[in-house]
Each structure stands twice: as C-alpha cells, then as structure tokens.
C-alpha positions in Angstrom: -4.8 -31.0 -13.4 -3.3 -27.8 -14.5 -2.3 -25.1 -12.5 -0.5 -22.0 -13.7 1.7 -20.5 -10.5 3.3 -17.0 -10.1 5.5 -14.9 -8.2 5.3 -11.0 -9.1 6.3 -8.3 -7.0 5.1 -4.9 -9.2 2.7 -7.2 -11.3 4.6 -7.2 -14.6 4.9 -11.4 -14.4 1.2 -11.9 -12.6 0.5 -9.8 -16.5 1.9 -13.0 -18.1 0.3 -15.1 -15.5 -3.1 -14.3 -16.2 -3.0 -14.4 -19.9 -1.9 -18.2 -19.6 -4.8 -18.4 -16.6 -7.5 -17.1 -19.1 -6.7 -19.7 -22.2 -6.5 -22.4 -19.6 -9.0 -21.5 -17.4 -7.6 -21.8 -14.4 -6.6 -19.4 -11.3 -3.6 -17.6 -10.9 -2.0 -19.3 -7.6 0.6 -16.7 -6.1 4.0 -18.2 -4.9 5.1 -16.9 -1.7 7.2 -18.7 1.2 4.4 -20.3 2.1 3.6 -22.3 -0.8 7.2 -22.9 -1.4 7.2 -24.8 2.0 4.4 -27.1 0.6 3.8 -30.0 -2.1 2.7 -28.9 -5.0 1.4 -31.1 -8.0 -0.2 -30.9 -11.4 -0.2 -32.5 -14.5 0.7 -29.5 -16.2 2.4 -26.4 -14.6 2.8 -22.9 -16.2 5.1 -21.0 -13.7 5.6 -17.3 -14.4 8.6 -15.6 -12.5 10.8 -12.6 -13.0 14.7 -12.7 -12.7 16.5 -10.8 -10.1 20.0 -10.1 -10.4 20.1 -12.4 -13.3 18.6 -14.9 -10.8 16.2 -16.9 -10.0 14.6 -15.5 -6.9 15.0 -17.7 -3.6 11.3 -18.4 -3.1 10.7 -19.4 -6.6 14.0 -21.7 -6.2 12.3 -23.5 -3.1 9.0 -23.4 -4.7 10.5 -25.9 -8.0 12.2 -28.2 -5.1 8.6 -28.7 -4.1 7.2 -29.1 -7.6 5.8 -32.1 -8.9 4.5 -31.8 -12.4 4.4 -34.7 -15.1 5.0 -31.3 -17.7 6.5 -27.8 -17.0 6.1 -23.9 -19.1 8.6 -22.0 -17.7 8.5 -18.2 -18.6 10.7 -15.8 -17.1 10.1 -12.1 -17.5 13.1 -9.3 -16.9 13.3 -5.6 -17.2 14.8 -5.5 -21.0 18.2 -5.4 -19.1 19.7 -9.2 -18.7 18.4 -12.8 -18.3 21.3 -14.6 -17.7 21.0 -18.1 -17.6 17.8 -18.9 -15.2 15.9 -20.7 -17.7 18.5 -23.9 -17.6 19.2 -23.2 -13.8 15.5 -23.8 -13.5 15.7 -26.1 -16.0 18.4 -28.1 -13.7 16.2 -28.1 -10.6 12.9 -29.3 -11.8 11.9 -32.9 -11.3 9.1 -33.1 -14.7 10.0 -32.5 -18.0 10.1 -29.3 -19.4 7.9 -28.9 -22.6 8.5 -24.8 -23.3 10.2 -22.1 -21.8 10.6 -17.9 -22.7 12.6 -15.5 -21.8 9.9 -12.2 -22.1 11.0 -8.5 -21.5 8.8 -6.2 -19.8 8.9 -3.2 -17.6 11.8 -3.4 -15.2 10.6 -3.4 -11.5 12.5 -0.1 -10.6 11.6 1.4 -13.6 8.9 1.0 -15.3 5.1 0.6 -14.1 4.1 -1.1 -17.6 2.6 -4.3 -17.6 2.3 -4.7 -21.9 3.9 -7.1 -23.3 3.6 -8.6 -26.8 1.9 -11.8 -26.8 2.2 -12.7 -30.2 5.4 -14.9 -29.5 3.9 -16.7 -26.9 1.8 -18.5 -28.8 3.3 -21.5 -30.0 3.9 -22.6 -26.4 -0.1 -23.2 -26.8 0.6 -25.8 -29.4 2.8 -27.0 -27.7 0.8 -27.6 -24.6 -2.0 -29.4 -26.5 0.7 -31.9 -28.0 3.4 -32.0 -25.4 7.5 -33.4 -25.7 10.6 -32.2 -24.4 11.8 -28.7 -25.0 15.3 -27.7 -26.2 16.5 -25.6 -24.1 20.1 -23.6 -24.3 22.6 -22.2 -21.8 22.7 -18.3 -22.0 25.4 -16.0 -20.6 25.3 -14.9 -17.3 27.7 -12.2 -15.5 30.3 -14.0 -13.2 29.8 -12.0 -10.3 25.5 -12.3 -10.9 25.1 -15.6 -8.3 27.4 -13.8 -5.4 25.4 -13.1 -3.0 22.3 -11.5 -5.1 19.9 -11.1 -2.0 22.8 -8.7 -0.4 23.0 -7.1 -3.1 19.7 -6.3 -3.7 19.4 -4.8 -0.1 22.9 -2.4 -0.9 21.3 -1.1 -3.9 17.3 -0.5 -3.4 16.5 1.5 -0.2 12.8 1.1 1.3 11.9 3.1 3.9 8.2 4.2 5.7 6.8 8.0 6.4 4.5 9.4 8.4 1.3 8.5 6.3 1.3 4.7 7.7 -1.7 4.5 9.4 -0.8 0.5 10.4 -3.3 -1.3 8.1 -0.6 -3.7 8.0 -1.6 -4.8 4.4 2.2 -4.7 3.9 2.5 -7.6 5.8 -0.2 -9.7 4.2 0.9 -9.2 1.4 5.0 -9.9 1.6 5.8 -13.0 -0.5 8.7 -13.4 1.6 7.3 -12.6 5.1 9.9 -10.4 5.6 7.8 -6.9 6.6 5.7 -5.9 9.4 3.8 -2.6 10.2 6.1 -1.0 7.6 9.3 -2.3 9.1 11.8 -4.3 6.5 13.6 -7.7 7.9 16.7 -9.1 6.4 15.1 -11.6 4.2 13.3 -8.8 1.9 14.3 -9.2 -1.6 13.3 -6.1 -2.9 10.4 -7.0 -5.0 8.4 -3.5 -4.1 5.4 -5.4 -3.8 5.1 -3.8 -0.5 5.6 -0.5 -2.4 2.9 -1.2 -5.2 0.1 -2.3 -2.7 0.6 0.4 -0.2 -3.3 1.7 -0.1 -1.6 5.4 1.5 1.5 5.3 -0.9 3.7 5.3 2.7 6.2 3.6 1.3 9.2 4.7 -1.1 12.3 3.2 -2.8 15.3 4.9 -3.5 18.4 3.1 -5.8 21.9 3.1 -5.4 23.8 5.3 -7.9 25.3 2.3 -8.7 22.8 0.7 -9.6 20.9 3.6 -11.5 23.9 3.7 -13.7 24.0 0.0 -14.6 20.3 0.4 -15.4 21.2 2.8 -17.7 21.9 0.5 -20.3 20.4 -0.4 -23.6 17.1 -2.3 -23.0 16.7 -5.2 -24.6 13.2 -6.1 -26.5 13.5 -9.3 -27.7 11.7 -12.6 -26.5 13.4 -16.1 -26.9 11.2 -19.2 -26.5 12.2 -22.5 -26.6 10.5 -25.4 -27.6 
C-alpha cells in the first residue's frame, strides 16, 4: 500500500502533496494531532512537510514516531529562507528506510501566497520509487539557536488575533492541525501555521510579525532544490 501524507498550513506543501498523489494515485491524507496519535502503515510513504524555524514541526515529529513504512520520500518545503538540517533529523527518527528525500523552496508562509513550484527536479525520486534502495542523505547546517524553543518563538514573533466579522462558524476549529483554536480564540499549543488564517470563509482573522522577524525575512531567498537519492 502506498499512502502519500501531508501537513500544510497555507497550502504551499499540500501543492507538492498532490502532485505526488496524482502520479500515484492515491489521496492526500492530512497530518494533524490526530493522526499523529495513531498507527500509521504503508509499504511506501511520501510525506510532504514544511520546516518551521528550521524545524521539523512537533506534529509531523510525533506523526514519524508512529510511522511504519517498509520505504520512505521525504520532501520538505521552506520559504527560500533556510532548511537547516530536518531532512537527517527526520532521517534519524524514522523506523523504514529512506529511499529519497528534497529540500524544495516555495512561497514562505508569511509571505508569499504562491503555491508554484518547479517540478522538474522532482522527478528522479519517481525512478527511484519504481526501483527502490537506500538514499544518501547529508547533514546540512542549521543555526545553533534554531532548536531552542522554536514553538515559543513562533508565538513571540507572529501575532493572530480575531475582529468583529467572526460570525462563529467555528471552521477554525475543524480545521486546526494542532487543535489549538476555538471560536477564533488561540491556545498555547498553536504553532503558527495560518491555516486558521487561509480558511477563514469571512477573512476574520489577521497575522501581524514581529519586527524582528520581518527583518530576518528580509534576506536573500534561496531557489534552489537539493534531492537526495
């Protein structure tokens, strides 16, 4: 069995996602906490998740501890800023062997709405699926102070807050990956994935950064993807 899994907050990794779904023909299945408190098993599993503070985001960390695959695609999408190392970090935590991995850049979550991304070097991972064998994968540099507390951080420098326009459809809630909203109102455990934000069907809620963090995401994007076979 193959499954192809996904967490995306803005919808710039569920892009990927369903471009893996449509050669394989299979769903897209959404991680959230819920799944990531379950078994899950395949044969082959394509898992599609962005990096956050040059991390692995906590429910996609729970959701490998829970993995059971004979063979593993990992791709990791980021917002052309860093990586770091999550690739091997995910590398380290997953109990089958990991036949391909890929580091893609596409629009960052805070900002840039864009969903493109460029295919082309994806390909080989295909090949590589129909005749299957250990990937070589490499550690990549990762800031020192990336793995203190990232979820903390994320809270100091990305501000959600609700207006007037909620009219308590509650969708919000239903669709938190992380459980951690409810009738507009954030809890602790919010990583800041703005999928509350995206699916918002009255646009009530808004996100403001810290100058901080606008400054760091100043930087020189980066455009290039690295696979690894």
């Amino acid at each position: 069995m193959t499954s192809v899994y996904c967490f995306s907050g803005s919808g710039h990794s569920y892009a990927i996602a369903e471009y893996f779904a449509r050669d394989l023909q299979v769903p897209v299945v959404n991680i959230d906490r819920r799944l990531a408190e379950s078994h899950c098993q395949a044969d082959l599993a394509v898992v599609i998740f962005p990096v956050y503070c040059q991390n692995i985001p906590a429910v996609v960390r729970d959701f490998f501890s829970k993995l059971d695959s004979k063979h593993v695609v990992l791709i990791a999408t980021y917002g052309k800023i860093s990586h770091g190392n999550v690739l091997w970090e995910a590398f380290k935590i997953i109990r089958g062997r990991v036949i391909a991995a890929a580091y893609v850049p596409m629009g960052h979550t805070y900002l840039d709405s864009s969903t493109q991304f460029d295919a082309q070097p994806l390909q080989p991972i295909f090949a590589r699926i129909q005749h299957p064998r250990a990937a070589t994968l490499t550690r990549e540099s990762k800031h020192p102070l990336a793995s203190f507390f990232p979820s903390w951080r994320s809270r100091c420098g990305v501000r959600i807050w609700l207006d007037e326009s909620c009219n308590a459809c509650n969708l919000c809630t239903e669709q938190c990956p992380m459980q951690a909203i409810e009738a507009g109102i954030i809890h602790g455990n919010c990583i800041r994935c703005l999928r509350c934000v995206c699916q918002c069907p009255k646009s009530a809620l808004h996100f403001q950064l810290h100058p901080i963090l606008k400054r760091y995401l100043e930087q020189t994007p980066c455009e290039d993807t690295r696979v690894y076979l």
